[in-house]
matplotlib code that plots the C-alpha trace (Angstrom):
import matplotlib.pyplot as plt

x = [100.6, 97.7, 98.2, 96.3, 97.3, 97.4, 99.6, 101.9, 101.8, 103.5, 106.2, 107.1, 106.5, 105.9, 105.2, 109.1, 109.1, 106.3, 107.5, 110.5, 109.2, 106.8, 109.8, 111.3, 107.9, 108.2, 112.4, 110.6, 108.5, 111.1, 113.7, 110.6, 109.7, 113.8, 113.4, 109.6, 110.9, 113.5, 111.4, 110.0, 112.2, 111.7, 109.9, 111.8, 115.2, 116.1, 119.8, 119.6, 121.5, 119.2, 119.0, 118.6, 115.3, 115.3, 113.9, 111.0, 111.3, 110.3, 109.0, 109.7, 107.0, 106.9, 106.2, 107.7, 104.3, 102.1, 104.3, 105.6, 109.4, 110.4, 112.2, 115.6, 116.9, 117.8, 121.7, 120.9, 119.2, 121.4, 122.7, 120.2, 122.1, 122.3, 120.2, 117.7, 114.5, 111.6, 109.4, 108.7, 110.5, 108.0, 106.8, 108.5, 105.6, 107.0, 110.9, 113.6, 115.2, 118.9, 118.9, 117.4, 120.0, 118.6, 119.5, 123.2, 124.0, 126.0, 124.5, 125.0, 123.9, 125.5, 125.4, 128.4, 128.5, 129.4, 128.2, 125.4, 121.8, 120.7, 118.2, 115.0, 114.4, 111.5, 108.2, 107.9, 105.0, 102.1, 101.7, 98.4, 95.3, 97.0, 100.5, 99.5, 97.6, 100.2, 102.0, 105.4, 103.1, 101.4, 104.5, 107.2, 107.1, 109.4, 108.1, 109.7, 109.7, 107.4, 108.2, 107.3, 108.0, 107.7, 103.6, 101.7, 104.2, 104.5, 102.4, 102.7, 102.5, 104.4, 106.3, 108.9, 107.1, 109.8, 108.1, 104.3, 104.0, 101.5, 99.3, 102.1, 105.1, 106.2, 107.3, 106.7, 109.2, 108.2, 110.7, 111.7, 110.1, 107.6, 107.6, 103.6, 101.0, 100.0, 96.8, 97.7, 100.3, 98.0, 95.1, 98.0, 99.0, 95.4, 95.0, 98.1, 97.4, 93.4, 93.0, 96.5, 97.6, 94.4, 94.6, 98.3, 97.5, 94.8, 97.5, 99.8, 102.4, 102.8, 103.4, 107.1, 107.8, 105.0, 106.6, 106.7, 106.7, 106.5, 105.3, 106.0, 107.0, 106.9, 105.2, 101.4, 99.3, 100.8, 104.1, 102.8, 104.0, 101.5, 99.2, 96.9, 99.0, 99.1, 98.5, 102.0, 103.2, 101.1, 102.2, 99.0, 99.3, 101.3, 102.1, 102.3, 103.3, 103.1, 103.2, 106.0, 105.1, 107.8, 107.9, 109.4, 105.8, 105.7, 102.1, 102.1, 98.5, 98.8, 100.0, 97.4, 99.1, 98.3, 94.9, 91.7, 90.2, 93.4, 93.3, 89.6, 89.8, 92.7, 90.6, 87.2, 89.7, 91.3, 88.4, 86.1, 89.3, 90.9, 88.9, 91.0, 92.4, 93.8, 94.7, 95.3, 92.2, 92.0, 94.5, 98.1, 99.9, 99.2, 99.0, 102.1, 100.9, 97.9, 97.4, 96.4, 95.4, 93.5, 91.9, 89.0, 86.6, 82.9, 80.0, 82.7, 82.9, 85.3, 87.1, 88.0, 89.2, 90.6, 89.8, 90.8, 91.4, 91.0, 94.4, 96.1, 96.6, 100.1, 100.9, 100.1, 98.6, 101.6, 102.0, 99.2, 98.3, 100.2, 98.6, 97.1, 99.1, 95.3, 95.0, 95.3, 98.4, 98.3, 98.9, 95.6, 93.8, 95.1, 93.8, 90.1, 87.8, 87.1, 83.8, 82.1, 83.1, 79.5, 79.2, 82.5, 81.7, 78.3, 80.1, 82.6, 80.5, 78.0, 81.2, 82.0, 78.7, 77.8, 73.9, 71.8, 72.0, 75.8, 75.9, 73.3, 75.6, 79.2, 77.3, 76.0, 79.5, 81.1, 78.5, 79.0, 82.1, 85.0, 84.9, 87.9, 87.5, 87.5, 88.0, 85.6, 86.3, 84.7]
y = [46.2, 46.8, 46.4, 48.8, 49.4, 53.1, 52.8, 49.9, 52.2, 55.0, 52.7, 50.7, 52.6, 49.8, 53.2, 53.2, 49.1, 49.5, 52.5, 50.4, 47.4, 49.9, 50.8, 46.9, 46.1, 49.2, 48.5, 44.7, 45.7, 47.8, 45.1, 42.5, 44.7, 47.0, 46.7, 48.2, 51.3, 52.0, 52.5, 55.8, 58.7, 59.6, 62.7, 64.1, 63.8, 67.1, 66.7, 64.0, 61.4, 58.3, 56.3, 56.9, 56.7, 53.2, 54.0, 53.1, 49.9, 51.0, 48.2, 48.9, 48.1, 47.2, 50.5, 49.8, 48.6, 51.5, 54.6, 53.9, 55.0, 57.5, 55.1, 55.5, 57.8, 57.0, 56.6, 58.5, 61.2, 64.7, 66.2, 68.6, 72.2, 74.7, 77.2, 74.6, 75.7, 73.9, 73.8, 71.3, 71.9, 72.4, 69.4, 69.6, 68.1, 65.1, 66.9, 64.8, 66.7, 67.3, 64.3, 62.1, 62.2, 62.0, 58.7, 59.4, 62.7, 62.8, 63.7, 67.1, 67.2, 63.8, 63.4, 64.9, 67.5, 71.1, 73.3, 75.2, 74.8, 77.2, 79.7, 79.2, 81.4, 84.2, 82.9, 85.0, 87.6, 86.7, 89.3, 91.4, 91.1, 95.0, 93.9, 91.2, 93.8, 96.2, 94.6, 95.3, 96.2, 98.8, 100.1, 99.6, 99.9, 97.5, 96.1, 97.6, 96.9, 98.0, 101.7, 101.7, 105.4, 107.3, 107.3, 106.1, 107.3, 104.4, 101.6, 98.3, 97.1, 99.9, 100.4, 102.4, 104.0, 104.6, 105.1, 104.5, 102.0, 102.8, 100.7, 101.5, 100.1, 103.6, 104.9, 107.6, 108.7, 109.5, 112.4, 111.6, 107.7, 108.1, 105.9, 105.1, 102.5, 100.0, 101.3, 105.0, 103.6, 102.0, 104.8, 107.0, 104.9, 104.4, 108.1, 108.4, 106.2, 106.5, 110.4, 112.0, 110.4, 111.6, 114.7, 115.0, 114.0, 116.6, 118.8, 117.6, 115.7, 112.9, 112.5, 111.7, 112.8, 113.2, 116.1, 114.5, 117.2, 115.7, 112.1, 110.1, 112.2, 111.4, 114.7, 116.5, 118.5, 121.7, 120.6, 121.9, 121.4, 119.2, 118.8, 116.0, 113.2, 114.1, 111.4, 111.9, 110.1, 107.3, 106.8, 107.6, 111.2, 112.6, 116.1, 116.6, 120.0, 119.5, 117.0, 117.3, 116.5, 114.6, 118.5, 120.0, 121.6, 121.7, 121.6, 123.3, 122.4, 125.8, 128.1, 130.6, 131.3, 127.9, 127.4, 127.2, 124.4, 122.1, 122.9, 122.1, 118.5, 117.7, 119.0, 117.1, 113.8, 114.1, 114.8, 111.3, 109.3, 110.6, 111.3, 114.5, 117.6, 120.3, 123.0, 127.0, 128.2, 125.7, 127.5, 128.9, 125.6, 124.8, 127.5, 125.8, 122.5, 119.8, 117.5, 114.0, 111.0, 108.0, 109.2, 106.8, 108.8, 108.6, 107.7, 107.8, 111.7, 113.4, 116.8, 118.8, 122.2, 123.9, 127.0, 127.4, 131.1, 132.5, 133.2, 136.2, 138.6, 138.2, 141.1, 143.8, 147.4, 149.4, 151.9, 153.7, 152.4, 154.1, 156.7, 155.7, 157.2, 158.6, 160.6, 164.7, 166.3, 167.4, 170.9, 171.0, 169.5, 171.9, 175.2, 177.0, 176.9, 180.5, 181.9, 183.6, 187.3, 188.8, 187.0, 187.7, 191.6, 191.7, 189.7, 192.5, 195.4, 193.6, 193.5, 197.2, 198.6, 198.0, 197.3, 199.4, 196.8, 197.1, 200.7, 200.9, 198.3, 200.7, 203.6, 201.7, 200.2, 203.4, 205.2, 202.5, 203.1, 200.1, 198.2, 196.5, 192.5, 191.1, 187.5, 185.5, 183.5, 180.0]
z = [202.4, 200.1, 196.1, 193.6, 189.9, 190.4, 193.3, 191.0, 188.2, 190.2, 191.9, 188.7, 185.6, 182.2, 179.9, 179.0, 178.4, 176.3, 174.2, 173.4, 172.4, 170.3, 168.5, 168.4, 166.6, 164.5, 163.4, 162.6, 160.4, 158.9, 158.4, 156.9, 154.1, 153.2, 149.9, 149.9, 151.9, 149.6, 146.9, 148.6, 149.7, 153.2, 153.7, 156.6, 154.5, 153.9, 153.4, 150.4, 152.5, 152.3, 149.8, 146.1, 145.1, 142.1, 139.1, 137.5, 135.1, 131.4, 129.8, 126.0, 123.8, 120.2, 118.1, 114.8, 114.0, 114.6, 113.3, 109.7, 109.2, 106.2, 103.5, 103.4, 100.9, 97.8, 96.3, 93.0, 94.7, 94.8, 98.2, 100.1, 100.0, 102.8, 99.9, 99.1, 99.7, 100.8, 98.1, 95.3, 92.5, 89.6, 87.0, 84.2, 82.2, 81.2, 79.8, 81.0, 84.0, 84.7, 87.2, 84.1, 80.9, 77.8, 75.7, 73.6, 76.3, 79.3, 82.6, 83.8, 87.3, 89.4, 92.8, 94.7, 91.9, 94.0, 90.8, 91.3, 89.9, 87.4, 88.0, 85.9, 83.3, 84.2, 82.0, 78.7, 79.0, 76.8, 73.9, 74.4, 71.1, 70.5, 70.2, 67.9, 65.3, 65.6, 62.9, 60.7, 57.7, 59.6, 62.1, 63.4, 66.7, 68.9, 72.1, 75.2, 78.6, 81.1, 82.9, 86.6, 87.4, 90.8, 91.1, 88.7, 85.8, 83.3, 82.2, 80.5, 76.8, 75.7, 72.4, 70.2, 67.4, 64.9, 61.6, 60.3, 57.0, 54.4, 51.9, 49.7, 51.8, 52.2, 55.3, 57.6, 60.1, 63.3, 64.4, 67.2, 67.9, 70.4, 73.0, 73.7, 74.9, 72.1, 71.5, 71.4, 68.8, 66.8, 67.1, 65.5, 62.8, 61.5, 61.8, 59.6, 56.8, 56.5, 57.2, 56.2, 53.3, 51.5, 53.1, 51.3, 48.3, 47.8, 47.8, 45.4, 47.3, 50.0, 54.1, 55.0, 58.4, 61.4, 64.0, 67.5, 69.8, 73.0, 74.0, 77.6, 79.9, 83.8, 84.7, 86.1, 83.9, 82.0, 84.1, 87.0, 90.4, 92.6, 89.8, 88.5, 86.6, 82.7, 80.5, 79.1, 82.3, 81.1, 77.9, 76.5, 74.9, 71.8, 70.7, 67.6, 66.2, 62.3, 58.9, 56.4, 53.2, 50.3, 48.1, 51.5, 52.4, 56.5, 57.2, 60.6, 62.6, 64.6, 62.0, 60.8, 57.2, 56.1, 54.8, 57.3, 55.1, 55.7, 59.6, 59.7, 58.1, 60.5, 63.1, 62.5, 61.8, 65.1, 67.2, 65.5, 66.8, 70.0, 73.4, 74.0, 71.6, 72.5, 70.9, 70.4, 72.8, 75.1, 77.3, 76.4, 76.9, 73.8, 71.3, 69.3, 69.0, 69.1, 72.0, 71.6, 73.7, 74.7, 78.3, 79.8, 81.1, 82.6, 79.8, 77.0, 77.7, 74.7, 75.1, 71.1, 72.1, 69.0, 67.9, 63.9, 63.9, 60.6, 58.6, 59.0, 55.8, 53.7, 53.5, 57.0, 56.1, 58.0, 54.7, 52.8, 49.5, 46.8, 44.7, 41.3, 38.6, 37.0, 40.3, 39.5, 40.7, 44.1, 43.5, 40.5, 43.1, 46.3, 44.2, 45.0, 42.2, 40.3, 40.8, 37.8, 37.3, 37.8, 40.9, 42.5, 41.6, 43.4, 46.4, 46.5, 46.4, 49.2, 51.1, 50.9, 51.4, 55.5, 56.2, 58.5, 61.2, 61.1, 61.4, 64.8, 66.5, 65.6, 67.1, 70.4, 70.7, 70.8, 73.0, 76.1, 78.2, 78.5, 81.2, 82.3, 82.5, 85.8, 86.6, 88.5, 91.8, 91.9]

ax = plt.figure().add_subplot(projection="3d")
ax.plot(x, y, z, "-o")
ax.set_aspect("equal")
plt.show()
């Protein structure tokens, strides 16, 4: 009987003892170090049924020291409404607030309260260098508020003018008030007081009502459809159709009776103030009246279009003149004169008595048959 390890190996197999106490070895280490394989979840486990995977520990540090807390708030201070915005309220500038009372009043705001904060009032619009010159002793002319039209219709630093004031504390209506910028208000009070009111007393009487024929008005040019904004839709513009004087005299700018020395000194005073007059032959818009405004334009560029026709007689030539009583009588005057008796005689007998020249043409006129007259085709 001869012994080999091949020949051992194939009669009595150790790979099956060995494999097992492989696994005895393996199920050792397992037992000696439990608690290590729990910490790790088992790769294979599919189904969630080993078990649970320990936690972490969190060691908690210290923090309070490196991020500062907010302070707690403050038993005096009011509740934070749902409305509340987020934003500062504004410095009052050293005022005592509503929180603060005032030394000998009651506090109006206390914590808990449920009424409701008033609104600040809007700040008061500073009054323009315009507004402040524009004074009671030269207009009146009460503030209003600003227009803001469709477009560009309106403007700001507008105001009512009711009535101009002269040197002498008289007035002069404006009729209808015209509701205008500042500075067209102004430019037509000075024009008032420093160029009509001389212009009125060279004729014998005094201004008392200025005819406003049109003023703002949120419209184009000529009030036509789609055109360029006028400077009535500004504010900035004034009709003005004619002066009324204290004796009842209307002094109409446009009407050709009045005198063409009166319409030319309005005429020369408007154009030295105003950057645009319009007036009868600048188009047929305005043959009734006299535009004025205040329009900015390149290089200070001025518009005066007003033609002072001349006036128109007082009385129209339909009839003819009546005849002067030291005319002649008409029937003197229809009569031939008389010719002198020698003369008419000779004239008579020369009449009578035919010439040679007369006689040859009666005899040639008889000799020559009559022809019948025939009528000629063209």
């Amino acid at each position: 009987m001869s012994f080999s390890l091949p020949a051992f190996r194939r009669k009595w197999s150790c790979r099956g003892y060995m494999s097992v106490g492989a696994a005895m070895v393996t199920v050792a280490l397992g037992l000696a170090d439990r608690a290590e394989a729990r910490k790790y979840g088992s790769p294979l486990d599919i189904f969630g049924i080993a078990a649970p995977r320990p936690r972490a520990t969190v060691h908690s540090a210290n923090i309070s020291g490196k991020i500062p807390l907010p302070r707690p708030r403050p038993e005096e201070a009011p509740k934070a409404s749902a409305k509340a915005s987020d934003e500062a309220p504004p410095e009052t500038g050293g005022k005592p607030s509503a929180e603060t009372p005032s030394p000998g009043k009651p506090s109006v705001d206390k914590p808990g309260s449920t009424k409701p904060a008033e609104e600040a009032p809007p700040p008061e619009k500073q009054a323009s260098a315009c507004r402040l010159a524009l004074t009671e002793e030269i207009a009146i002319a009460p503030s209003i508020p600003d227009i803001r039209g469709p477009g560009a219709c309106g403007g700001e630093d507008l105001v009512r003018l009711e009535a101009i004031v002269l040197p002498d504390k008289r007035k002069v209506a404006v009729k209808p008030a015209a509701i205008l910028r500042c500075t067209m208000a102004s430019a037509i009070a000075d024009w008032v007081r420093k160029d009509v009111v001389p212009l009125a007393a060279s004729l014998g009487s005094t201004i008392s009502d200025l005819d406003n024929f049109d003023s703002f008005e949120c419209r184009g040019r000529n009030r036509v459809a789609g055109a360029m904004l006028s400077e009535h839709g500004k504010a900035n513009a004034i009709d003005v159709r004619a002066i009324k004087l204290a004796n009842g005299q209307s002094l109409g700018l446009t009407d050709r009776t009045m005198s063409r020395e009166v319409r030319e000194r309005v005429l020369h005073s408007v154009c030295s103030r105003f950057s645009t007059v319009l007036g009868p032959g600048s188009d047929w818009y305005h043959e009734d009246h006299i535009h004025l405004d205040l329009a900015q334009r390149r290089n200070d560029y001025r518009i005066c279009q007003w033609n002072v026709w001349d006036p128109l007689p007082q009385v129209a030539p339909l009839l003819p003149a009546e005849r002067p009583e030291e005319a002649p009588p008409r029937e003197v005057a229809a009569k031939p004169e008389e010719k002198p008796e020698t003369k008419q005689g000779a004239d008579d007998e020369a009449e009578k008595s035919p010439t040679p020249a007369d006689k040859s043409a009666a005899e040639g006129h008889k000799a020559q048959p009559h022809k019948p007259a025939t009528k000629k085709r063209r």
